[in-house]
VEXDREN-2710 file (C-alpha; in Angstrom, 1 decimal):
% VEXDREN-2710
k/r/px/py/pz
1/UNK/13.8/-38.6/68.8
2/UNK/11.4/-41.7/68.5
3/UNK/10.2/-42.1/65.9
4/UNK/5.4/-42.3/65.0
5/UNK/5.8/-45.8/63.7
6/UNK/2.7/-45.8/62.9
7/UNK/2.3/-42.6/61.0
8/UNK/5.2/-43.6/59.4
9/UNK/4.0/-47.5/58.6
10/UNK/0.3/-45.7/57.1
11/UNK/3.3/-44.1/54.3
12/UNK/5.6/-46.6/53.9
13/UNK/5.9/-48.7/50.9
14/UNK/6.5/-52.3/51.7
15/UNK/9.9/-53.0/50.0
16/UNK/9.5/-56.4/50.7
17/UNK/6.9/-56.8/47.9
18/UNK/7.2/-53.9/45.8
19/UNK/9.7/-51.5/44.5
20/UNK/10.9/-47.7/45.8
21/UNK/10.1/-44.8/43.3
22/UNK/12.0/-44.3/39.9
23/UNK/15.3/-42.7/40.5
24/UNK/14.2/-39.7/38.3
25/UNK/11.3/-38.9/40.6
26/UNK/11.9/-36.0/42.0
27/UNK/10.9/-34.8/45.5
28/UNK/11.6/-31.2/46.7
29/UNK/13.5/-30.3/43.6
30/UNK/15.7/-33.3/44.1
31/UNK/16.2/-36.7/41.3
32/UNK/16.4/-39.6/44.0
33/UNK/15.1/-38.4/46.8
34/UNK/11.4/-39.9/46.5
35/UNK/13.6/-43.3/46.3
36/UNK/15.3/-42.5/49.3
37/UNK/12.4/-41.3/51.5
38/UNK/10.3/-44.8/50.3
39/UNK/13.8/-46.8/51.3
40/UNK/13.9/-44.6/54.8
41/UNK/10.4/-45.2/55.5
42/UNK/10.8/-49.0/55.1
43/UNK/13.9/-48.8/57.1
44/UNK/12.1/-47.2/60.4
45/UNK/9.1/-49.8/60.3
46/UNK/11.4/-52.5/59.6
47/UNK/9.8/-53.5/55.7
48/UNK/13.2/-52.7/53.8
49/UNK/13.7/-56.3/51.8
50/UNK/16.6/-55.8/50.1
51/UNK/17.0/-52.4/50.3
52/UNK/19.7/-50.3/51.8
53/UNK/18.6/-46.6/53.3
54/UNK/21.4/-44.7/52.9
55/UNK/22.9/-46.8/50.4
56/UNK/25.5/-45.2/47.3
57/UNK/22.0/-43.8/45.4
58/UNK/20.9/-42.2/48.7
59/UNK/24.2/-40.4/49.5
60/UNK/24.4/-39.3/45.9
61/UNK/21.1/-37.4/46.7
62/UNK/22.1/-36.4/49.7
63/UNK/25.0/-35.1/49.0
64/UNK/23.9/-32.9/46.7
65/UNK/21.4/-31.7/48.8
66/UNK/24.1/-31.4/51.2
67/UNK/21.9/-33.0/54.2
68/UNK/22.5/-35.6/56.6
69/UNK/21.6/-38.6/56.3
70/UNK/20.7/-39.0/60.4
71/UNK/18.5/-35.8/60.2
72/UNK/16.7/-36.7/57.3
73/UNK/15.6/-39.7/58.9
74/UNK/14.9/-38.4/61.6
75/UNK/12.2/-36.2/60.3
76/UNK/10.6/-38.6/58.7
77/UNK/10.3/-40.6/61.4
78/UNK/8.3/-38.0/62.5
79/UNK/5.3/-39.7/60.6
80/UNK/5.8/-36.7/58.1
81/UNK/3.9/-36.7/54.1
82/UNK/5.7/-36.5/50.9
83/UNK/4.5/-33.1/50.8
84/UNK/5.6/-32.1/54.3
85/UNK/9.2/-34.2/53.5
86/UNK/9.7/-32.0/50.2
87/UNK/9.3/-28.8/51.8
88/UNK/11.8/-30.1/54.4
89/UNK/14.2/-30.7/51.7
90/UNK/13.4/-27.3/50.1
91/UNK/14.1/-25.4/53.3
92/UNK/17.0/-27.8/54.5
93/UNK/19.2/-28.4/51.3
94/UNK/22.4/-26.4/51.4
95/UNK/22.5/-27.1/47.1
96/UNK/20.1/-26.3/44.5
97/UNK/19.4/-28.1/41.2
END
């Protein structure tokens, strides 16, 4: 699937000059994975700095949610919202907190 870069570039934070989320923010029930959607969306347009989607923190969250990594990304490739991404998660995630 290709992903809307520019859906996706009017969301994404540019981790070049400023920081992902907290760790303990949560998105769809999940610590983490507001972090790891900001570091996914700045992976796909190419504004990741120093940042590593899919990095230890990332699979920790994704792990637990029991999703994969590939698919995640995928869909939010898709240009989709924070809102839109935690419902994903809440319908997707094989673990609950």
């Amino acid at each position: 699937m290709k992903p809307n870069i520019e859906k996706v570039k009017a969301l994404a934070r540019d981790l070049r000059k400023e920081e992902p989320r907290p760790a303990g923010e949560e998105l769809g029930g999940f610590q983490m994975a507001a972090r790891c959607l900001d570091k996914c969306r700045a992976t796909i347009v190419g504004w990741q700095g120093e940042f590593k989607y899919n990095c230890p923190m990332d699979q920790e969250f994704l792990q637990e949610a029991e999703l994969d990594a590939d698919e995640f990304k995928d869909y939010v490739g898709t240009g989709a919202t924070d809102e839109e991404v935690g419902t994903w998660i809440e319908q997707h995630a094989h673990a609950r907190t």
